[in-house]
C-alpha positions as CSV (number, residue, x, y, z in Angstrom):
1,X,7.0,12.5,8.8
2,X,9.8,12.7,6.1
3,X,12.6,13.2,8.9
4,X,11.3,10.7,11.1
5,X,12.1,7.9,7.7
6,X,15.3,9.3,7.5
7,X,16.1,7.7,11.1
8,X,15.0,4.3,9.6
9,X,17.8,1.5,9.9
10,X,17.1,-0.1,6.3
11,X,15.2,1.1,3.2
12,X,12.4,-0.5,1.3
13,X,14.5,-1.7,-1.5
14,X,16.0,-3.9,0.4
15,X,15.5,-7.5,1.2
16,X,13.9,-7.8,4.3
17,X,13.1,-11.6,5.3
18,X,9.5,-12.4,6.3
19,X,9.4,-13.7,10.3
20,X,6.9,-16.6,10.8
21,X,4.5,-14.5,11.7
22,X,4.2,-12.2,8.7
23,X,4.3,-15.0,6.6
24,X,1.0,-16.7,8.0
25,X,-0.6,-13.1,7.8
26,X,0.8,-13.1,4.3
27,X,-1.4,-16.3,3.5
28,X,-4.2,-15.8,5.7
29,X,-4.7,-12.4,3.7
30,X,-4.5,-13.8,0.7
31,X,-6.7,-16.2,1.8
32,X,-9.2,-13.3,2.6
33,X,-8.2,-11.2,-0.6
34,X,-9.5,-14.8,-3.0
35,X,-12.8,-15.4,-1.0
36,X,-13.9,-12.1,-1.2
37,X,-13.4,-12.2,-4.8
38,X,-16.1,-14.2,-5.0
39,X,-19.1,-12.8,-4.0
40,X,-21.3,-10.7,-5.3
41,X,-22.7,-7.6,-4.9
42,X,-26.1,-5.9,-5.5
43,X,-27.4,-2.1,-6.3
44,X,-26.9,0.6,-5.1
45,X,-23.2,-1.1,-5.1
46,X,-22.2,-0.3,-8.3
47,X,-18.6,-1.0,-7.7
48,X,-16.6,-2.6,-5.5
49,X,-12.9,-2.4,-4.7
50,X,-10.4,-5.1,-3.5
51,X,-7.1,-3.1,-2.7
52,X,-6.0,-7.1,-1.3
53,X,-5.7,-7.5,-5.3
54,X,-4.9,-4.3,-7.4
55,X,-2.4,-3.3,-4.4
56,X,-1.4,-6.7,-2.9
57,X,2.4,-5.6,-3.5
58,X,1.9,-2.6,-1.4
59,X,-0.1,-4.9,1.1
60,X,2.0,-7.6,1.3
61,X,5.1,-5.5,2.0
62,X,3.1,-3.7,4.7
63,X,3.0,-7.8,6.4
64,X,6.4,-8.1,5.3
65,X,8.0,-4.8,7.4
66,X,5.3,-4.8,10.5
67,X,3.7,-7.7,11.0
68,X,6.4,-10.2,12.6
69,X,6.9,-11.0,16.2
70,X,4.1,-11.3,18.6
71,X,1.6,-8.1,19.6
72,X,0.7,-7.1,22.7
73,X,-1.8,-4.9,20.8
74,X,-4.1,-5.3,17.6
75,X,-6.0,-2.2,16.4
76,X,-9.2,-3.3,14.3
77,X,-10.9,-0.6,11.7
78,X,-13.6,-1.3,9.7
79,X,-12.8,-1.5,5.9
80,X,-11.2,0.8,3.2
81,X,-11.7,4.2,2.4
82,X,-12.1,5.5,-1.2
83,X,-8.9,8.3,-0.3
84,X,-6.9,5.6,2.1
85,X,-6.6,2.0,1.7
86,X,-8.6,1.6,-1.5
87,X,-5.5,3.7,-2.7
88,X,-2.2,2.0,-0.9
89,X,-3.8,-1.2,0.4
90,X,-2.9,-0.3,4.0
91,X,-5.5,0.3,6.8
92,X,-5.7,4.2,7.4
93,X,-4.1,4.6,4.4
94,X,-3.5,8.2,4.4
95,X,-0.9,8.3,1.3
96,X,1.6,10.6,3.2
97,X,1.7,8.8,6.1
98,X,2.4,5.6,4.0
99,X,4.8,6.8,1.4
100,X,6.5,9.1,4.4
101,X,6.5,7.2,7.5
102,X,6.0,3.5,6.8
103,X,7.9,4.2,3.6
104,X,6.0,1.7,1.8
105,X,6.9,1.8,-2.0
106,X,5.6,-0.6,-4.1
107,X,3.8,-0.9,-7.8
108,X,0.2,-0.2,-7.3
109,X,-2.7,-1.3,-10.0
110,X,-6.4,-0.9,-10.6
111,X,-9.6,-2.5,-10.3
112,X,-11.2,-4.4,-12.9
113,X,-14.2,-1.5,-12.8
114,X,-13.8,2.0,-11.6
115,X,-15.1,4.8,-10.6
116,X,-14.8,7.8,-12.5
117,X,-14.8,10.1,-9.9
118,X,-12.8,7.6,-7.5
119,X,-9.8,6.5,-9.5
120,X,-7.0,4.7,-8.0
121,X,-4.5,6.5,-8.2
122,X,-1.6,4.7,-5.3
123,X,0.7,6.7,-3.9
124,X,0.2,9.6,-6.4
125,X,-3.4,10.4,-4.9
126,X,-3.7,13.3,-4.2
127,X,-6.5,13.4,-1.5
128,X,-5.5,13.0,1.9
129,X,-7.6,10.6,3.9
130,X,-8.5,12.3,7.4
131,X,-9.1,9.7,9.4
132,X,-5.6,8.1,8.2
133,X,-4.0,11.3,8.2
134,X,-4.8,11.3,12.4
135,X,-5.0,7.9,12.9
136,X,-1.5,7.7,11.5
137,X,0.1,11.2,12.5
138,X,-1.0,10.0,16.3
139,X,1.4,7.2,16.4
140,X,4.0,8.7,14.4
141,X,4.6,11.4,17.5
142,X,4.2,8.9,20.0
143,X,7.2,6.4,18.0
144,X,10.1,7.7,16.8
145,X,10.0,5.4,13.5
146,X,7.7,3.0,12.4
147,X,9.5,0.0,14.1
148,X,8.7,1.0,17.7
149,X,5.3,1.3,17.3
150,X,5.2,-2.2,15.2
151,X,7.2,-3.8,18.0
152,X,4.1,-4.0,19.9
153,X,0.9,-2.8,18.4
154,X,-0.2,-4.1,14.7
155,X,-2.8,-2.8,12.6
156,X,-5.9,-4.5,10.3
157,X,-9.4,-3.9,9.2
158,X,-12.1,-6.1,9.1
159,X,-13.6,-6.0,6.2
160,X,-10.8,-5.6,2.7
161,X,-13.7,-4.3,0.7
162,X,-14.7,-0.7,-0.5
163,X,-18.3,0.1,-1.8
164,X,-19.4,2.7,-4.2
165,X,-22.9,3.7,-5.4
166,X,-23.4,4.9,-8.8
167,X,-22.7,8.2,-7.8
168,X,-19.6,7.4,-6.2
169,X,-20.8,7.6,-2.5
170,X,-18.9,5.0,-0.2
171,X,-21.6,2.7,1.1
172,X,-20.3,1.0,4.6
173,X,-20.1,-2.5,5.0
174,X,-23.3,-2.0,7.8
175,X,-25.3,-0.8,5.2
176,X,-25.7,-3.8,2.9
177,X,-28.3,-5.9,3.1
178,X,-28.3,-9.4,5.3
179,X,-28.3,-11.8,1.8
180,X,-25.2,-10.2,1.2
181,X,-23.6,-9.1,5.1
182,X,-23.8,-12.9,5.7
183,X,-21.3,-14.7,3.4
184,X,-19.1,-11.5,4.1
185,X,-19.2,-11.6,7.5
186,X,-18.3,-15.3,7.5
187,X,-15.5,-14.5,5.8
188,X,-14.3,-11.6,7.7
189,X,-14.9,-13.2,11.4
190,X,-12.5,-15.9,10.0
191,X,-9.6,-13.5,8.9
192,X,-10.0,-12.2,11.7
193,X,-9.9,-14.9,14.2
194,X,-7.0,-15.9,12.6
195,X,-5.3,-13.0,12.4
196,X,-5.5,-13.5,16.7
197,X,-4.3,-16.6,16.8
198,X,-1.1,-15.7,14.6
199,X,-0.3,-13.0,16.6
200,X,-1.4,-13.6,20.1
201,X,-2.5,-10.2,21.0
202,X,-3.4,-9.4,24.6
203,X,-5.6,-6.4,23.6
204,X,-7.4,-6.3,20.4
205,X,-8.7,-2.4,19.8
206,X,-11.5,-1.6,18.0
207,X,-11.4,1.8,16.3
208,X,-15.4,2.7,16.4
209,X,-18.4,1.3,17.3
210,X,-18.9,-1.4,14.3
211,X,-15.2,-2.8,14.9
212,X,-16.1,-3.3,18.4
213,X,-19.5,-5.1,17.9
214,X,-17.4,-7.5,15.2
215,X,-14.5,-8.0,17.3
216,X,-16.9,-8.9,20.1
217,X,-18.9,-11.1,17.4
218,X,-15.8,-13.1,17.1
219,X,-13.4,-12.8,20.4
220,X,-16.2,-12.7,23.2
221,X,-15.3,-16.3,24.4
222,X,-11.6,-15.9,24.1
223,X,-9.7,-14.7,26.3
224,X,-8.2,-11.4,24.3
225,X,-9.3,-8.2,25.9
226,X,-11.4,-6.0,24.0
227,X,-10.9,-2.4,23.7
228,X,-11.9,0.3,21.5
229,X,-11.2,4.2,20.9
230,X,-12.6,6.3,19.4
231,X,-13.3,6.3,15.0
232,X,-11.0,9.2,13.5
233,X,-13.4,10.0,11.0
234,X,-14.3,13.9,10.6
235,X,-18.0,12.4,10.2
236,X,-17.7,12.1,13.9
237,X,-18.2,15.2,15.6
238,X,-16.4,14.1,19.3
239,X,-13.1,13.2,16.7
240,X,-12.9,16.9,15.7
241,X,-12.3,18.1,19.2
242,X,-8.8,16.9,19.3
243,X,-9.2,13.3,18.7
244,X,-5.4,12.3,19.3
245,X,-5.5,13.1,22.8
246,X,-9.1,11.7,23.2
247,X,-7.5,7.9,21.5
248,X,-4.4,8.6,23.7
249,X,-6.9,9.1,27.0
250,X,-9.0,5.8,26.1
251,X,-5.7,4.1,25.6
252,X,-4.6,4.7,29.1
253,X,-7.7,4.5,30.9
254,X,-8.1,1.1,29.6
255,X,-4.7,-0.4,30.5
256,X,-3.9,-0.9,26.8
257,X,-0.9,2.0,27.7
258,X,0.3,2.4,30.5
């Protein structure tokens, strides 16, 4: 990944000005990143982690670099992981891939309660995230350098949220309970809806079964085509039989490449 960045055309120190479009996904996640803020969360959450604010730099330059123009494809995960976003605050997060191929670079902090055996640690984690790691290395041989893939295919997750138990288990968003799922969800199906309408997709994927059922909660009437591959995650025991060609095969078969 580090000699595909060296083929970049500018650097992340420079001044890159923000397009229309990654403007309004600017404001509609920090939109998101304040609501979420508010809620509240019961045992067995014991902590919960808002990249959106302790890594809103890294974040926002993410919208800055990649999310202008209009995409003829939006791939939809689920929500952070404890070794990927909740480190970098990007979706997939695996730290090489975000340091070395989207060169992101920015000051990372922590959250107001953490986990001793999950601290944030940014871009000097160093656990590698394999569902990032492949979600990630997949695109960067298919795109020269970050821009080409960017040009037409964007990347979010549903929910910004990570969840830990007490013993520093991630607990999925599907898990909680419905007093609390509900005034997420809201929120969420919002972002996300909006999130379509600033970019205009023609395909919006969903990366595993739970993005699919959201983005179907949400998109159903519309006239955005739903797709789904699928999740990277080494939990999955189809993913770890090659799952690059398998998301590549699903891709094609659908229409989303052709």
């Amino acid at each position: 990944m580090q000699t595909l960045a060296k083929r970049c055309r500018w650097g992340y120190n420079d001044v890159v000005p923000k397009r229309a479009e990654a403007a309004q996904l600017i404001a509609a996640a920090a939109e998101l990143r304040d609501a979420v803020n508010r809620l509240d969360f019961a045992p067995p959450v014991e902590f919960v982690y808002n990249p959106l604010d302790y890594a809103w730099a890294a974040h926002e330059q993410f919208l800055t670099h990649y999310g202008g123009g209009a995409k003829r494809a939006v791939f939809l995960g689920m929500n952070p992981g404890p070794f990927g976003m909740a480190q970098v605050g990007v979706p997939f997060g695996e730290v090489a891939a975000v340091r070395d191929w989207l060169r992101i670079d920015a000051p990372i902090g922590k959250p107001p309660s953490e986990h001793p055996k999950r601290p944030v640690l940014g871009l000097d984690c160093p656990r590698s995230e394999v569902s990032g790691r492949r979600f990630w290395g997949f695109f960067a041989e298919k795109f020269a350098q970050p821009e080409a893939f960017f040009a037409r295919h964007f990347v979010v997750n549903y929910c910004p949220l990570a969840f830990l138990e007490d013993t520093g288990r991630n607990r999925t968003p599907d898990k909680l309970p419905a007093v609390e799922v509900k005034p997420l969800e809201e929120i969420c199906n919002a972002h996300l809806a909006k999130v379509v309408e600033i970019l205009q997709p023609e395909w919006l994927v969903a990366v595993g079964g739970f993005a699919e059922k959201k983005a179907r909660e949400v998109l159903g009437q519309s006239a955005v085509k739903i797709g789904r591959v699928l999740h990277p995650s080494p939990a999955s025991p189809a993913a770890n039989r090659g799952w690059a060609e398998q998301a590549e095969k699903q891709l094609r078969e659908q229409g989303i490449w052709m």
